[in-house]
N, C-alpha and C positions, 0 to 999 in steps of 0.2 A: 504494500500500500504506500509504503513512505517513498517508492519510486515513480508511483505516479502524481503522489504530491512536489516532490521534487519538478517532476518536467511539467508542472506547471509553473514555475515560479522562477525558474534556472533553462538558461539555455545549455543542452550542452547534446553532444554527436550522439546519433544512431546506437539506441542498445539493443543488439541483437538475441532478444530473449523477448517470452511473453510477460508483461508485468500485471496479470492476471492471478498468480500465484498468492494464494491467500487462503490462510484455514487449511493448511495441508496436515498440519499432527494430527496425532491422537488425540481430541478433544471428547467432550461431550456434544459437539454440536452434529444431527443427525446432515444426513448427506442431504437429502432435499431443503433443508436450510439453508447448508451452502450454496447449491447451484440455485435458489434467490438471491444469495445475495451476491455471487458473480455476474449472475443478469442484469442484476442494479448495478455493478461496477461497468459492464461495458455497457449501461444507459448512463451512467452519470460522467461517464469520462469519454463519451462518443468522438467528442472535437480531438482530442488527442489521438483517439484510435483514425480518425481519418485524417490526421497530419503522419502516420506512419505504415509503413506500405501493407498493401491488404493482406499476406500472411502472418502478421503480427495480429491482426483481427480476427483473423481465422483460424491461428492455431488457439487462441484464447476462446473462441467457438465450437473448437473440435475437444477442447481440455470439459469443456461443459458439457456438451450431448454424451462423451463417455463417461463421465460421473455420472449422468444418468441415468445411464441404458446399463452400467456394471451394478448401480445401486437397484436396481428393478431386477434386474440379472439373479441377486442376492435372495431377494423375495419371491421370485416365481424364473425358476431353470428355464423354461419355455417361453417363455413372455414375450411376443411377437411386439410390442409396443420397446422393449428393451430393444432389441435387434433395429428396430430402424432408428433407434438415438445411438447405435452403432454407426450404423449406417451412417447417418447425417454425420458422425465424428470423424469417419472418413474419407468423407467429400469437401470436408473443411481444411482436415488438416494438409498444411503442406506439402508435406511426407511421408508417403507412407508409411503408418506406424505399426510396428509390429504387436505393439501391445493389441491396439485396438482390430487387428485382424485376427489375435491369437482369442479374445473375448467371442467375437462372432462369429469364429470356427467351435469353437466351445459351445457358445448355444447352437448350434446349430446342427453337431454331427452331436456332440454329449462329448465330458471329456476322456471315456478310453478312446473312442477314434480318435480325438483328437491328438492325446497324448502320442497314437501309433503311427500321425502323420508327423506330427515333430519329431517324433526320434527318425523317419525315416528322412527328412530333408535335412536334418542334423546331417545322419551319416554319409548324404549324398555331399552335402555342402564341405563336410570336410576331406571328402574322398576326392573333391575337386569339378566334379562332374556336374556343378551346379553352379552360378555366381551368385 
């Protein structure tokens, strides 16, 4: 939070990171609390997020829909409403994120498949025969 109060008040270069990062411990605050009040932070600091290039906006959007398609994830293994704040987590984010493709193969197949497709692209990845 104190970096987003800073870049209003201070000029200074390009931080390459999302400064959406808020409420990450272990607290008492449940997870749909949070992702309120990340929503309020990219509504109350809008003007900043569009002084700074759009994947700075979007991976702060993609950090959100997977907090809440893992938190729904939590409460119901099948939850079709989980699976598309997957979804939306990674058509935002920049990069393909391995977390949030490894969540959506997990709902999706369950995780012994899952588990049996990672050990095999492990061993292909490191037998070289994969990039």
């Amino acid at each position: 939070m104190l970096k987003i109060e800073l870049a209003q008040v201070t000029d200074f270069g390009f931080v390459n990171e999302c400064l959406i990062i808020r409420g990450e411990g272990e607290d008492s605050v449940d997870v749909e609390s949070k992702v309120t009040a990340w929503k309020q932070i990219l509504s109350d600091y809008k003007n900043l997020y569009n002084e700074s290039p759009d994947f700075v906006y979007n991976q702060a959007l993609a950090n959100i829909y997977y907090k809440k398609g893992s938190n729904l994830l939590k409460t119901n293994f099948w939850s079709i409403k989980a699976r598309m704040f997957l979804l939306y987590s990674l058509y935002f984010s920049p990069t393909i994120d391995k977390k949030i493709l490894s969540a959506l193969l997990r709902s999706t197949v369950g995780y012994k498949l899952h588990n049996v497709i990672s050990s095999m692209v492990k061993r292909l990845s490191m037998s070289g025969k994969m990039n």
